[in-house]
C-alpha positions as CSV (number, residue, x, y, z in Angstrom):
1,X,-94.6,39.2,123.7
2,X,-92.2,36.5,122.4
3,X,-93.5,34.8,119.6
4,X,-90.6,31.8,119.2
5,X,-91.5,28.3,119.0
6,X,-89.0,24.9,119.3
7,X,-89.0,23.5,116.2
8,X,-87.5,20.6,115.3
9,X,-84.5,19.9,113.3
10,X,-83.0,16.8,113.3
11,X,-83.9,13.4,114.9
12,X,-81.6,10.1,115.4
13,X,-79.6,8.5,117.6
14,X,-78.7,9.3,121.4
15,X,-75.3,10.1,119.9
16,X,-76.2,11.4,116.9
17,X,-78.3,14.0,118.6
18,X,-75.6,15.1,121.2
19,X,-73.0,15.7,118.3
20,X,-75.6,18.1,116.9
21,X,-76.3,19.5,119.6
22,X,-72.8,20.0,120.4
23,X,-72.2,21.4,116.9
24,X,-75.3,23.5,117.1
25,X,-74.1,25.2,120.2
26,X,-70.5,26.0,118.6
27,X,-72.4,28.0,116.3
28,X,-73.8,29.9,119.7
29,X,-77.4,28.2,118.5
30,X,-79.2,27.5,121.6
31,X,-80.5,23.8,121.0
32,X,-81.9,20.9,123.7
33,X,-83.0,17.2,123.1
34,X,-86.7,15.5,123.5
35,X,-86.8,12.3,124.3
36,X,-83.4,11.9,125.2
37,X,-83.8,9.3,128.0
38,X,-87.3,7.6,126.8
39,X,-85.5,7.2,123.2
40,X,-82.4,5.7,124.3
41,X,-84.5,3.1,126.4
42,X,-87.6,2.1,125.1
43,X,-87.5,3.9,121.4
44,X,-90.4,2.0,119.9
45,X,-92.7,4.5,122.4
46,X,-91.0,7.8,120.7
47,X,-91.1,6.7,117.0
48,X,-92.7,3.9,114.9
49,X,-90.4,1.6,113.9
50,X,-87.8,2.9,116.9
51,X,-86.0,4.8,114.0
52,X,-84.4,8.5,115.3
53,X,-86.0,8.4,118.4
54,X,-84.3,11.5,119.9
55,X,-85.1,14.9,118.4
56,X,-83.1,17.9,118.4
57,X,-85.2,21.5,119.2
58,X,-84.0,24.6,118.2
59,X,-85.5,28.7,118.3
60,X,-87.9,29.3,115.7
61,X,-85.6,32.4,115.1
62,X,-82.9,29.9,114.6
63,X,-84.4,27.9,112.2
64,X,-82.1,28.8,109.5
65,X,-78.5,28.8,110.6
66,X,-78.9,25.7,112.5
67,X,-80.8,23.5,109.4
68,X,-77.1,25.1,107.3
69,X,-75.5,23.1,110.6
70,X,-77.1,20.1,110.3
71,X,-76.5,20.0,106.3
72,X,-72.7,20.1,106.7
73,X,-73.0,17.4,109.3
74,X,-75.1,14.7,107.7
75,X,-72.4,15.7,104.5
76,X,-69.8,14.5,106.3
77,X,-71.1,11.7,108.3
78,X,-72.2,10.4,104.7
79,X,-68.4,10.7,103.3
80,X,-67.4,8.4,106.3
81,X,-70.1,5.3,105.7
């Protein structure tokens, strides 16, 4: 029996989501979105303060690589602010 779980690895913006997703999945990391639509509409009913509504879900048995993902991307969104 498969014991894997979605866990959750980053949360944010409709398009801050997609590009990690899109960077996940250049790393062959299987990855999908949670409320994607609800979050881009109405984001004060997917998190207080409608801050990083969308969250990005990844294989428990990807936990690792994709966290080393999402490291070098918030690294170099921060150099551009």
């Amino acid at each position: 029996m498969d014991k894997t779980k979605p866990v959750e690895i980053f949360s944010g913006t409709h398009w801050e989501t997609t590009m990690v997703v899109s960077l996940l999945e250049n790393e062959k990391i299987e990855a999908f979105l949670i409320d994607n639509i609800m979050g881009s509409l109405n984001p004060w009913h997917t998190s207080p303060g409608a801050t990083n509504p969308v969250k990005v879900m990844v294989s428990s048995l990807d936990v690792e690589r994709a966290v080393k993902v999402v490291k070098v991307y918030r690294e170099n969104s921060q150099d551009n602010d």
